[in-house]
N, C-alpha and C positions, 0 to 999 in steps of 0.2 A: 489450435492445440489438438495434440491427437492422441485417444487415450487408450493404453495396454487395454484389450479387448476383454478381462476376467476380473471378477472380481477383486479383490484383496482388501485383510482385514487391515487395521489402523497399524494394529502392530504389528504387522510382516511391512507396510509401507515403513516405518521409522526401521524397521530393520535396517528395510532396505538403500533407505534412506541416508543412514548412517554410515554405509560402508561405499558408498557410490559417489565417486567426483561430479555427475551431472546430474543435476537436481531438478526433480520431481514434483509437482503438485499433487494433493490427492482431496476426490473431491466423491461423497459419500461412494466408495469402493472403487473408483477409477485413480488411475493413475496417469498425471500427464507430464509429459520431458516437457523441459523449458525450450524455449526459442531463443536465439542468440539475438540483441539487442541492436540498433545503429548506435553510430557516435553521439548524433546528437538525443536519442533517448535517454544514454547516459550521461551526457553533461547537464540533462534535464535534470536526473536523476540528484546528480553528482553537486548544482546551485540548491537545490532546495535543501538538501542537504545541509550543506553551506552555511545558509539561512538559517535554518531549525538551530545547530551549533554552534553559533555564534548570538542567537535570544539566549536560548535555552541556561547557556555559562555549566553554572555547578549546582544547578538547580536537584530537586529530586526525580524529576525527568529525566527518561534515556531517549534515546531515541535511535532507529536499525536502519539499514538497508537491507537490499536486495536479499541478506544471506542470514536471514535468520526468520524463521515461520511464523505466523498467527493463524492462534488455533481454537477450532471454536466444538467442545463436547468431541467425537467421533468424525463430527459431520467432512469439515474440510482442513486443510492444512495447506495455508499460501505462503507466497513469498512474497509480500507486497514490495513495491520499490521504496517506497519510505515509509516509517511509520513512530507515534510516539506515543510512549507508554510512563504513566507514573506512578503504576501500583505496585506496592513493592514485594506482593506477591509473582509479579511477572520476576523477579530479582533471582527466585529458586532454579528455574531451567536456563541454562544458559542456549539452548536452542530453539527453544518453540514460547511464545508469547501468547499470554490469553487475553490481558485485560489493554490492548491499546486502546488510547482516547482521541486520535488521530492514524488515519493510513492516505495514503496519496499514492496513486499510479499513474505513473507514465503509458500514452495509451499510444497501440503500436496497430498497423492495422490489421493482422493477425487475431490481436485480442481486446479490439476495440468493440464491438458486440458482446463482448463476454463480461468485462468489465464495467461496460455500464447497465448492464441489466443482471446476469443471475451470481456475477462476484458482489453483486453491491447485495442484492436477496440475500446472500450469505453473511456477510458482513453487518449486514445489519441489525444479523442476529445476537450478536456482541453485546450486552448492555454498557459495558461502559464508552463503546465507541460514540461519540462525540458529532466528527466530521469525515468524510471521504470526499477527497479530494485528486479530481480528473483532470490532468496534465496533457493538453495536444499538442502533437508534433510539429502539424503541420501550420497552425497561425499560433498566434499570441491568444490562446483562448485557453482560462479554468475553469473548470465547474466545482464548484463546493456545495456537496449536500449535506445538509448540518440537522442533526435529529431535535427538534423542539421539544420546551418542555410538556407538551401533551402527546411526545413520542410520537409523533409523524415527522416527516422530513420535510424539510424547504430546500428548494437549489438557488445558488446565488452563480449567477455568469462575470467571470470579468475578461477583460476583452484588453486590446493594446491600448495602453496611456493610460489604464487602471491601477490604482493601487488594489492589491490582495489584501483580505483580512483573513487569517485563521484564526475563527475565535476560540478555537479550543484552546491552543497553546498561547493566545494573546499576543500573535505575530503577526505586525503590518509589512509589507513592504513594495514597492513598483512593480510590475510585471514584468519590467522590462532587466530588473534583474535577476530572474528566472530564467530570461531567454537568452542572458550574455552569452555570448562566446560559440553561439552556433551557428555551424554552416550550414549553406541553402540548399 
């Protein structure tokens, strides 16, 4: 990630934000362009997805991709690749999300250092966040870091011929249907 070298406030970023087809991060006054994705990070992206919408039904849960922000005070504004939200306060912006209780990233190698270490510092800042959940490219490997009730985190690893659990949204499923349909 590589970030416009000056500051900028929150609100000239959603300014800017708003009027610009290539979408930005912004993270306490930096501003960083997106990277363009592989195939297979978006059919990563694109299964769990999948998954989340087909538990989820007509439930009061939503749940975004890649094009819609979580947002936490001033500090940062991301684009996670998935994420699910059921307060229905997040229901008011139709662009920027505060309260999700699940986010999951596809991790790419670019911003695989970033997301497991100071996007998840951020993130955790969220009280109602739940679980962050780390997607790799390159094996059949998740990590699910789920906040305990004494607000510390655990990570749980699951690996090939695992089933997933997301216990925040109460979603089991194979691993191996996370990895369908991607090439090598």
């Amino acid at each position: 990630m590589i970030a416009v070298p000056h500051y900028i406030s929150p609100k000239d970023y959603l300014d800017i934000e708003h009027q610009n087809q290539i979408r930005h991060e912004y993270r306490r006054g930096l501003v960083y362009a997106m990277a363009g994705g592989t195939d297979n990070h978006d059919r990563l992206a694109l299964n769990l997805l999948t998954l989340i919408n087909l538990h989820l039904g007509d439930s009061e849960c939503r749940f975004h991709s890649g094009n819609v922000k979580v947002n936490y005070q001033d500090e940062f504004y991301y684009y996670p690749d998935a994420f699910v939200t059921c307060d229905p306060r997040d229901r008011d912006n139709r662009y920027i999300k505060r309260y999700p209780k699940l986010i999951a990233e596809v991790l790419s190698p670019s911003t695989q250092a970033f997301d497991l270490s100071e996007k998840f510092d951020d993130y955790r800042q969220i009280e109602s966040l739940k679980e962050y959940v780390l997607i790799f490219q390159e094996s059949q490997r998740i990590e699910c870091r789920r906040r305990t009730s004494a607000n510390t985190w655990e990570t749980v690893i699951y690996g090939a011929g695992d089933r997933v659990s997301l216990k925040s949204i109460d979603l089991e499923f194979a691993i191996a249907q996370l990895y369908r349909g991607l090439d090598g």
